[in-house]
N, CA, C and O atoms as CSV, one atom per row, in Angstrom:
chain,resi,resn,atom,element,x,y,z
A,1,UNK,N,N,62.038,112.866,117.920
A,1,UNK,CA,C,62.751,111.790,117.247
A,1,UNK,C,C,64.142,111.640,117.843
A,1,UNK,O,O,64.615,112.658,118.348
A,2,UNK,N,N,64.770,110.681,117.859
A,2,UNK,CA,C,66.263,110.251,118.182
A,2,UNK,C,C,66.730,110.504,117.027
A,2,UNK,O,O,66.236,110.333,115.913
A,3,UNK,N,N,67.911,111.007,117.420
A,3,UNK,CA,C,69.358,111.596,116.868
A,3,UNK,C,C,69.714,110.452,116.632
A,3,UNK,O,O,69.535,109.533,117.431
A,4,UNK,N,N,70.559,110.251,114.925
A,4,UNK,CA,C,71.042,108.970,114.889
A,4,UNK,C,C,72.663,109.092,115.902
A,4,UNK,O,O,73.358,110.037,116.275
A,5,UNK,N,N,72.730,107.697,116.040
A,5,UNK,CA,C,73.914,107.344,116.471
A,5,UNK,C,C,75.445,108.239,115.837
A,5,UNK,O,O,75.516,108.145,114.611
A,6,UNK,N,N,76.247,108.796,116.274
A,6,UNK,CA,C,77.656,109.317,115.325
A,6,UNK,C,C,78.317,108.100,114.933
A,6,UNK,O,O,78.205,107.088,115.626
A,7,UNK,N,N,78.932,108.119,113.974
A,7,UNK,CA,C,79.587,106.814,113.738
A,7,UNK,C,C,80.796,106.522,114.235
A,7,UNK,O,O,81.511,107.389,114.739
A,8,UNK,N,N,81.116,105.344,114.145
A,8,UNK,CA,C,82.623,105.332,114.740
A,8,UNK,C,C,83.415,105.530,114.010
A,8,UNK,O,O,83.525,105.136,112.849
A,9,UNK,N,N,84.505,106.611,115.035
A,9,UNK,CA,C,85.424,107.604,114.218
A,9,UNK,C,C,86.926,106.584,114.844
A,9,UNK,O,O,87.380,106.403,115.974
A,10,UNK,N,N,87.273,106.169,113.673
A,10,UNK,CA,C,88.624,105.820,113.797
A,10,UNK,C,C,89.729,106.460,114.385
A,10,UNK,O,O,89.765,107.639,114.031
A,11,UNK,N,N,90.795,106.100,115.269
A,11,UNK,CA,C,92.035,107.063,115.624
A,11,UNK,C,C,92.951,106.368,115.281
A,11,UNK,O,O,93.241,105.370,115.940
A,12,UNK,N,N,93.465,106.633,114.442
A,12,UNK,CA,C,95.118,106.103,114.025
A,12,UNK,C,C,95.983,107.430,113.131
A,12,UNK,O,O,95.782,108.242,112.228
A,13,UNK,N,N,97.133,106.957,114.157
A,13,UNK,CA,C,97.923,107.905,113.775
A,13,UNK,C,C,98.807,108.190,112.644
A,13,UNK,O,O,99.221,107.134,112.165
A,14,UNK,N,N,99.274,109.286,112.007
A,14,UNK,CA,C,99.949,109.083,110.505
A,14,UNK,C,C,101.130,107.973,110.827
A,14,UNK,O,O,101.126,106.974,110.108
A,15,UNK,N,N,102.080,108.066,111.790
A,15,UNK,CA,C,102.586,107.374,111.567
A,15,UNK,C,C,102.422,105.618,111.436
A,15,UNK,O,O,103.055,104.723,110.875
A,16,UNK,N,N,101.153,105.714,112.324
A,16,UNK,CA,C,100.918,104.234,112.065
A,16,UNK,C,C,100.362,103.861,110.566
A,16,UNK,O,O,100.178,102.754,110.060
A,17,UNK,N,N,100.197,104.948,110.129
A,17,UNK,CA,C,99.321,104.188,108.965
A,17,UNK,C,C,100.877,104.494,107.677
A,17,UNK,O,O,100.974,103.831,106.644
A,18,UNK,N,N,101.628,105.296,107.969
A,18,UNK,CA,C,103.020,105.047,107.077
A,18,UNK,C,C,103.406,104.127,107.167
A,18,UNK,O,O,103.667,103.595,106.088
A,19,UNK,N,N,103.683,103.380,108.322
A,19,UNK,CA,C,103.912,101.961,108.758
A,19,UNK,C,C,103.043,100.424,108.542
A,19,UNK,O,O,103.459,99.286,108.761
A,20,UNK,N,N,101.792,100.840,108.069
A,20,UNK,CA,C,100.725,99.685,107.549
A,20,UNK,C,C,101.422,100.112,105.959
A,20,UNK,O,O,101.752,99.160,105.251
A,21,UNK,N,N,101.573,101.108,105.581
A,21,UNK,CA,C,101.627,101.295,104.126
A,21,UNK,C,C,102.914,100.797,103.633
A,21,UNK,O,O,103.033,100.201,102.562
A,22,UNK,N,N,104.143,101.129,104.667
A,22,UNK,CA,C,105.527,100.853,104.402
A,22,UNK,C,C,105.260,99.259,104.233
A,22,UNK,O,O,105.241,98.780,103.100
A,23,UNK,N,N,105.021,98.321,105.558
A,23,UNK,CA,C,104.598,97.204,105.483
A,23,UNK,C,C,104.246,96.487,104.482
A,23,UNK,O,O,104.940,95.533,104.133
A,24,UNK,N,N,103.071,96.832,103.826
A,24,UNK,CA,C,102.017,96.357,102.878
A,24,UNK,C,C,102.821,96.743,101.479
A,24,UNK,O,O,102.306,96.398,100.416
A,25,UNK,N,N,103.710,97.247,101.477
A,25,UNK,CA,C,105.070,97.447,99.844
A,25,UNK,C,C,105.848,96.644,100.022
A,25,UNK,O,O,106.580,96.347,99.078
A,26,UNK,N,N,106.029,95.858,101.515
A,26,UNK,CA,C,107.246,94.562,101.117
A,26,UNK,C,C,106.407,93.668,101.389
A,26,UNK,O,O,106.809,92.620,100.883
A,27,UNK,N,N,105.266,93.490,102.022
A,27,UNK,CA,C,104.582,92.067,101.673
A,27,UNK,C,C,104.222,91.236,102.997
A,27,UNK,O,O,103.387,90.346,103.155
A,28,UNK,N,N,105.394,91.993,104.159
A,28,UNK,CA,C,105.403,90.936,105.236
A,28,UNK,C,C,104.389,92.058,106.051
A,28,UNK,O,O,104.607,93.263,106.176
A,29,UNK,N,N,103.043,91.170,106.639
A,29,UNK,CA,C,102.502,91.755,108.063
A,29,UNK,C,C,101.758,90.147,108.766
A,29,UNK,O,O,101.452,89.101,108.193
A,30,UNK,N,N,101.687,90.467,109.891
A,30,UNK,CA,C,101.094,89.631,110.971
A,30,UNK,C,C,99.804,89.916,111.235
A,30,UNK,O,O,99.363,91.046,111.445
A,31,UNK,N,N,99.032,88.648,111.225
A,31,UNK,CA,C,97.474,88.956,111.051
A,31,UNK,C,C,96.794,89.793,111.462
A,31,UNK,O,O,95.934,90.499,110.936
A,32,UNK,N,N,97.442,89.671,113.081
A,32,UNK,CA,C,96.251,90.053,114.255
A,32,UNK,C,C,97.038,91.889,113.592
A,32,UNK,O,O,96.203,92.770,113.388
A,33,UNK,N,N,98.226,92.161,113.394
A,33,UNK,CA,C,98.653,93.685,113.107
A,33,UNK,C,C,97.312,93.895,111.919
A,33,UNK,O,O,96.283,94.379,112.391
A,34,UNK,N,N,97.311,93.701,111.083
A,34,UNK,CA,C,96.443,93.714,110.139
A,34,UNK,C,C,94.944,94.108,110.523
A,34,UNK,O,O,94.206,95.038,110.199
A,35,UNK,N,N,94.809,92.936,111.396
A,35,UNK,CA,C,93.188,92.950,112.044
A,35,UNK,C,C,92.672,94.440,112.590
A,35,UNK,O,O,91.730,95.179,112.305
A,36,UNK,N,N,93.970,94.498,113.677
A,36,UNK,CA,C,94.204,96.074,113.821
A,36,UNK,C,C,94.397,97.319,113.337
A,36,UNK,O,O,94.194,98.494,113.644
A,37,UNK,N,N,94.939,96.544,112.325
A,37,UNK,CA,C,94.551,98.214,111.270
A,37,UNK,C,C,93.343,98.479,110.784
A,37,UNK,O,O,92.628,99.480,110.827
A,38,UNK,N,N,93.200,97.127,110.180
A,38,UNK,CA,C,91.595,97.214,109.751
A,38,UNK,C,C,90.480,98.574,110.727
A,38,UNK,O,O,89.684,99.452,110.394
A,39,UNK,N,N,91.069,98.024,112.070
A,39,UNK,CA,C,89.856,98.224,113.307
A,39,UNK,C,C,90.351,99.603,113.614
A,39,UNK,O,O,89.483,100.347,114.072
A,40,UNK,N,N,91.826,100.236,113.433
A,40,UNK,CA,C,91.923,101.628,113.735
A,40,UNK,C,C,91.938,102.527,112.547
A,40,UNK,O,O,91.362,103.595,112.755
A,41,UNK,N,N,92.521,102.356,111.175
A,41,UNK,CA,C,92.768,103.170,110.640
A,41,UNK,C,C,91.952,103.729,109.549
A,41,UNK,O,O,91.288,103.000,108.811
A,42,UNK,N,N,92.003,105.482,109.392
A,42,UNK,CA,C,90.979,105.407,108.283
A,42,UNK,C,C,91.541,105.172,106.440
A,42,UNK,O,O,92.502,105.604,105.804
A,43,UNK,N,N,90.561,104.422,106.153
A,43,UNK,CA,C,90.718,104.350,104.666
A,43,UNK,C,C,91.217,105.338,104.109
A,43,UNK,O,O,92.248,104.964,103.550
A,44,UNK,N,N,91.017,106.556,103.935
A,44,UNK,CA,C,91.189,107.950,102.827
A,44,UNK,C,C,92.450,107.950,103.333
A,44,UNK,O,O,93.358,108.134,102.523
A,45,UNK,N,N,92.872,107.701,105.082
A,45,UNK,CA,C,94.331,108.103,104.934
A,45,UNK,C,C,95.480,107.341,104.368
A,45,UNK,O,O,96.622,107.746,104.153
A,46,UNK,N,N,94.669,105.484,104.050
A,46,UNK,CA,C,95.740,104.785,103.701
A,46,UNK,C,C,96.092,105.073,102.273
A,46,UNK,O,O,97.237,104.898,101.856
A,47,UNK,N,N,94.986,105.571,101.425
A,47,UNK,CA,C,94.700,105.938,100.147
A,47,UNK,C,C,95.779,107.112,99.863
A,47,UNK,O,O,96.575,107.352,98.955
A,48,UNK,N,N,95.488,107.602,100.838
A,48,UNK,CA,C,96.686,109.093,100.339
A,48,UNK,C,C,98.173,108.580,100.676
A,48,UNK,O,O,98.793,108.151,99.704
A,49,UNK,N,N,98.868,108.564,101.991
A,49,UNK,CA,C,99.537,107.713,102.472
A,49,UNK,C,C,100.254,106.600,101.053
A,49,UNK,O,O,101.149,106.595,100.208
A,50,UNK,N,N,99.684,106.183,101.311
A,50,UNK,CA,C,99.990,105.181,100.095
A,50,UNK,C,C,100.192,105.887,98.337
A,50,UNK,O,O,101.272,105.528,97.868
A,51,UNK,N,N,99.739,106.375,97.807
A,51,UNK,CA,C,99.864,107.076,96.843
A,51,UNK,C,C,100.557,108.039,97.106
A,51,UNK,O,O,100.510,108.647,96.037
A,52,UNK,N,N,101.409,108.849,98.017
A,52,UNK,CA,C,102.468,109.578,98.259
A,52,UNK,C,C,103.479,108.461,97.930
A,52,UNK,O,O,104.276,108.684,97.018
A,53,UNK,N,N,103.531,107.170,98.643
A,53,UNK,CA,C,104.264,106.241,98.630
A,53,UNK,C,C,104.975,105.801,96.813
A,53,UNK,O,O,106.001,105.974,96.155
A,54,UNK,N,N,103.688,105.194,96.691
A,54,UNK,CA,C,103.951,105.030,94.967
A,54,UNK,C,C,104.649,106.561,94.292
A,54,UNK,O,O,105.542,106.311,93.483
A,55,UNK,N,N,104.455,107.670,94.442
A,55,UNK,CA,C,104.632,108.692,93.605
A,55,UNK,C,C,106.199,108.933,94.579
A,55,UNK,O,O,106.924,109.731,93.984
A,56,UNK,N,N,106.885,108.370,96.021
A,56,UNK,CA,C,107.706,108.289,95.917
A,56,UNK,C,C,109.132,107.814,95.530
A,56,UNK,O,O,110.256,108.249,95.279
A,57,UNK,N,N,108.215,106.336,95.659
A,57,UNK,CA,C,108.775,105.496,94.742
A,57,UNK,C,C,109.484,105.569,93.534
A,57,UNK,O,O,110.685,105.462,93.288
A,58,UNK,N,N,108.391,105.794,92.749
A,58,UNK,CA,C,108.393,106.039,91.420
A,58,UNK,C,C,109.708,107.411,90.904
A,58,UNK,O,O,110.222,107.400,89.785
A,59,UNK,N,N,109.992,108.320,91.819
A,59,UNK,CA,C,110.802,109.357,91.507
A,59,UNK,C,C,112.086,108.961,91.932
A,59,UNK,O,O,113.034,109.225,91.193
A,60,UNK,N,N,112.323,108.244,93.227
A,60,UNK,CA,C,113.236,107.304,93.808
A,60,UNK,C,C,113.638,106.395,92.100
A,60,UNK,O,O,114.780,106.625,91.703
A,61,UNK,N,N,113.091,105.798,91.519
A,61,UNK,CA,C,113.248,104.722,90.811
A,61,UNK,C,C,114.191,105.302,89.394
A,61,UNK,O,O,115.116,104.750,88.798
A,62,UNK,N,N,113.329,107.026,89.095
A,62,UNK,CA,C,113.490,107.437,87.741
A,62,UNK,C,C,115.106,108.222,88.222
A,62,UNK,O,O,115.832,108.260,87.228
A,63,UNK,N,N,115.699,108.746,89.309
A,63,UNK,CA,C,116.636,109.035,90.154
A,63,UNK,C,C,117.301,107.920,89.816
A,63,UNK,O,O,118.086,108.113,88.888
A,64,UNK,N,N,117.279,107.045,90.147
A,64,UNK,CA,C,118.393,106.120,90.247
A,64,UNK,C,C,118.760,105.631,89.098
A,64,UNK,O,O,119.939,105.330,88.913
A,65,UNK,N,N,118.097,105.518,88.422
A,65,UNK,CA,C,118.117,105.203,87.114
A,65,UNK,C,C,119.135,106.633,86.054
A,65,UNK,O,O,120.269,106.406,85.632
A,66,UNK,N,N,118.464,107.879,85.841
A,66,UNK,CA,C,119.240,108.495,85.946
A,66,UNK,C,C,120.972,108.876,86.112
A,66,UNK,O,O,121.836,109.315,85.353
A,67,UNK,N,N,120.916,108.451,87.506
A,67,UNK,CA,C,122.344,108.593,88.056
A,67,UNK,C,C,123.170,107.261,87.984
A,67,UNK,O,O,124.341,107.227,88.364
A,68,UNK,N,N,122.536,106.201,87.499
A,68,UNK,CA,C,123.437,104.585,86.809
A,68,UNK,C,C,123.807,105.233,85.266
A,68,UNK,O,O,124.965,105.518,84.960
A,69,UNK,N,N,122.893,105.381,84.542
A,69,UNK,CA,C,122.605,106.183,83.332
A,69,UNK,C,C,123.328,107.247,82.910
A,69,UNK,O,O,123.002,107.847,81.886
């Protein structure tokens, strides 16, 4: 029998995908950048990546608040 095919393994690097994530929190990206992420990066890392993001945020926010306070 044939061995299935391996699948295609994405390569993108953390920093690129801090940079799709940084991006994608103010709103502004360019299609074809986009298209490209789509085509390099893996999902689980934007997932984590991104939820570091929010949970930095979020401590950034309760900080500042705080120290006005």
């Amino acid at each position: 029998m044939n061995a299935p095919a391996p699948a295609h393994q994405r390569k993108g690097s953390l920093l690129r995908t801090i940079r799709a994530v940084a991006w994608s929190f103010i709103g502004l990206r360019k299609g074809s950048e986009y298209a490209q992420d789509v085509e390099k990066l893996n999902p689980v890392h934007i997932i984590v990546v991104g939820l570091v993001a929010v949970f930095l945020l979020v401590i950034g926010l309760i900080a500042l608040v705080n120290f006005i306070v």
